[in-house]
N, C-alpha and C positions, 0 to 999 in steps of 0.2 A: 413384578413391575416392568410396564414396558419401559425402555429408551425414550422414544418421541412423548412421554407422559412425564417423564422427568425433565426433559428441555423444556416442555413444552411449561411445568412449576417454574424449570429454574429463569425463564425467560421472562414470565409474568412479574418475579420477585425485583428482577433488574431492570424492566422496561416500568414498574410502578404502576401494571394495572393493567387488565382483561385486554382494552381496546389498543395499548400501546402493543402489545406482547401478540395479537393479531397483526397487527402491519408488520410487526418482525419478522413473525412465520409463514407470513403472506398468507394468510388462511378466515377465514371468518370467525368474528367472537363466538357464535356459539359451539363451534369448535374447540375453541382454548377451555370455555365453561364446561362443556362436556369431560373432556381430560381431565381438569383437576378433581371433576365432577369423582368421576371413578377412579381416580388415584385417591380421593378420600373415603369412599368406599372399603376401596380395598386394604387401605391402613384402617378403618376403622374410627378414624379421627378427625377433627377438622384443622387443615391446614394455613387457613385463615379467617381472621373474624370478619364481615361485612358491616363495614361502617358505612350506611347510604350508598354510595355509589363508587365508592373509594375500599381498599383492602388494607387489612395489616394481618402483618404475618403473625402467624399464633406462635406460641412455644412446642408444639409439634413441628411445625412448618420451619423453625430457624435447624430446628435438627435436622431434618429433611435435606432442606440444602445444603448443609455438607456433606454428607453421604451420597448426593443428588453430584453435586460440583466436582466429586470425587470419580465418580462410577461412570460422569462423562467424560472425564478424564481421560480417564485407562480407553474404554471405549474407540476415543479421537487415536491412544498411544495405537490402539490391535490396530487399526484401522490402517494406519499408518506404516505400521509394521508388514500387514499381510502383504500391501501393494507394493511393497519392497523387498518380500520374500524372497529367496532363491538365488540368483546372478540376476541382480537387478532388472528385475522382469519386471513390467506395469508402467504407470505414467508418473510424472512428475509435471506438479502444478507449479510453473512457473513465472511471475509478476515484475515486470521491469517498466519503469520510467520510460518515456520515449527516446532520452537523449541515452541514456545507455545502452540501450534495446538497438538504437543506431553504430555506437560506438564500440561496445563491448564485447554484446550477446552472438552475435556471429562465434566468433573466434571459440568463445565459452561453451557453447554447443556445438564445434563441431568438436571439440576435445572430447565434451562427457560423451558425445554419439560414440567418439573412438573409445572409451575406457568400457561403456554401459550401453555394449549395440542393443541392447533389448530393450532397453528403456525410452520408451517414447516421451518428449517431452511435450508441455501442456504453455503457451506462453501468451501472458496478456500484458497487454500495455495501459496506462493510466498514471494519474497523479501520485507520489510518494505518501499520501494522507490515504489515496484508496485503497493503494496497496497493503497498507499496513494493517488497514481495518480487514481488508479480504484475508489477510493472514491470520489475525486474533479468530477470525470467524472459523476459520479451516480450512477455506476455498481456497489459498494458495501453498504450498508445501514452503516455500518464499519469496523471497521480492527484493529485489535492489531497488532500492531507495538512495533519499541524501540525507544525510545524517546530521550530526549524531540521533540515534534514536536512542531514547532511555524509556522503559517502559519495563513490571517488573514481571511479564510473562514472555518477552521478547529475548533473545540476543541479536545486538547489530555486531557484525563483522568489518568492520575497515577497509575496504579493497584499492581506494583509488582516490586522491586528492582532484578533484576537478576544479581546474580555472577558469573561472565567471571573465567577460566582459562586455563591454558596449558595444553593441553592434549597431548600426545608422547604416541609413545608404551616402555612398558617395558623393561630398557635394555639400548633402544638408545638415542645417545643426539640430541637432536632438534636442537641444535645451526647448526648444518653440517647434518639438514635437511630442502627439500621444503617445503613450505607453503602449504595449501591447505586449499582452500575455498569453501564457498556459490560463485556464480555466484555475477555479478556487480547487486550494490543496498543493497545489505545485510548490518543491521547496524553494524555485527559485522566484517563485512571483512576490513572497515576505519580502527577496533580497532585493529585488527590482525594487520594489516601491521604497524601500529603504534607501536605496541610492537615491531614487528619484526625489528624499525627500532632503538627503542630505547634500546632496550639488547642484539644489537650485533648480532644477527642471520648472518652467514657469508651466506647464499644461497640466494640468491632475490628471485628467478624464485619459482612459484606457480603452483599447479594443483587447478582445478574448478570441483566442482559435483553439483549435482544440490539435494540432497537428503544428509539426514540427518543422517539415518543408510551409505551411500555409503561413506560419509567421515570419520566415526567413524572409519569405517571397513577397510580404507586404512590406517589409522593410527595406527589402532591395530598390522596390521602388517608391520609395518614401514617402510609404505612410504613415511611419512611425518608428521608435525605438524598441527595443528590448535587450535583457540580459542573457548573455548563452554560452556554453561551454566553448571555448575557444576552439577545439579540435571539433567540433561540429559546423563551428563555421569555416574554418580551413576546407574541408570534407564538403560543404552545398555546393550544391550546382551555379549556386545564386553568389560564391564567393569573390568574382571579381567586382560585381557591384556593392559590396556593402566594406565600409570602415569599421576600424577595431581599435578600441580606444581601453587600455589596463583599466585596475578597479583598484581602490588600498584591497589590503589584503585581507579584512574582517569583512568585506563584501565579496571579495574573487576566489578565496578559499574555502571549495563545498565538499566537504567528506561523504566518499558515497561507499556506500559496502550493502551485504546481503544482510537480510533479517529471518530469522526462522522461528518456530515457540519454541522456548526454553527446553521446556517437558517433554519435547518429541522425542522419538528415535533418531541418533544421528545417520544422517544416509550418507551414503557414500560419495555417491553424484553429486549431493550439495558439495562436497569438500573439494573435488573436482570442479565444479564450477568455481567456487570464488578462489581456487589456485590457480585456473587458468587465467581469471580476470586478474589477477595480482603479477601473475609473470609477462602479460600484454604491457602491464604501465609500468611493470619499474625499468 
């Protein structure tokens, strides 16, 4: 049995059908039909019943996938293992927030560079929702996020309390100003709207950027509010024009740490990284 013929079942089971389980793999349905086509072939058996236009899984097929769930498994673990064979030799896939990726990730890589010179590292930025998803996928080896994460294939690591506030530009009141955020997924954009709903902000309506200097610098010059790690605004360029005003504490207290799969290999370099991140903040 191939690999990409077992993803390619166990992917249809979990997306709930031929056309959903093509957009996954980014590939055309008669491709995915093809695959399970000759995976049932080559069991001998059929793997699901067709009901019209819809599937259910046979009583072959529930067997299947866990032997299937199993074998990708191990598969993800060699894979993971081979590229960390030796003296940390090969790349590491690494996923950071932007405000961390600012504040953190410096200091954090150049440690693992010193500990693991051979190890190249791999680093993308995005929302704590995308990150997490790229990590269950396999795309990232980790990711700092804002936590807590609970999730029962995850571990989240604890590195760092970050303190939320208000930022405004100088001058104007936020209360009879828009919001403006991270893009949907960001963990601080729940907290923003959450303040914003709990202190009164009389404006609903929100702008989106997608960059971290692009909101700083719209609020510098007042076009609006937002929430943000205090030492990032210490840190802009844009910090003499903007005001900081504290949060209560169930809005300004964001636990950030690293997330990896459970079931992986533990590497090294991860341990390295969130030791470095943890001896920067205490």
């Amino acid at each position: 049995m191939e690999l990409l013929a077992l993803r390619t079942f166990q992917t249809v089971v979990e997306e709930g059908g031929i056309l959903a389980a093509s957009r996954k793999l980014n590939t055309v349905q008669s491709n995915v039909t093809s695959r399970i086509r000759r995976l049932e072939e080559e069991l001998g058996t059929e793997l699901f019943f067709r009901k019209g236009r819809g599937l259910e899984l046979a009583p072959s097929g529930r067997v299947l996938l866990d032997y299937a769930r199993r074998m990708l498994l191990l598969e993800r673990q060699t894979s993971a293992a081979v590229r960390q064979a030796g003296e940390s030799v090969g790349e590491l896939r690494i996923g950071a927030m932007e405000t961390f990726a600012a504040l953190h990730l410096p200091a954090a890589l150049k440690a693992m560079r010193s500990a693991h010179p051979r190890l190249e590292p791999r680093v993308q930025t995005d929302t704590s929702a995308a990150l997490t998803a790229r990590v269950l996928a396999h795309k990232l080896d980790c990711a700092f996020v804002a936590g807590p994460v609970v999730h029962p294939e995850l571990d989240f690591v604890e590195l760092v309390v970050e303190e939320l506030v208000q930022v405004s530009a100088r001058g104007c009141d936020p209360v009879v100003q828009p919001l403006i955020l991270f893009r949907e997924g960001c963990a601080y954009r729940s907290r923003a709207i959450a303040w914003q709903r709990a202190s009164g902000h009389a404006v609903a309506d929100a702008m989106e950027f997608g960059t971290l200097e692009g909101i700083l610098g719209c609020v510098a010059v007042g076009l609006g509010w937002t929430l943000m790690p205090r030492r990032v605004v210490e840190q802009s360029p844009h910090a003499a024009d903007l005001a900081v005003a504290e949060l209560p504490a169930e809005f300004s207290r964001v636990p950030t740490g690293m997330i990896h799969l459970r079931d992986s290999p533990t590497l090294p370099a991860l341990r390295t990284l969130g030791e470095a991140v943890a001896r920067a903040a205490a």
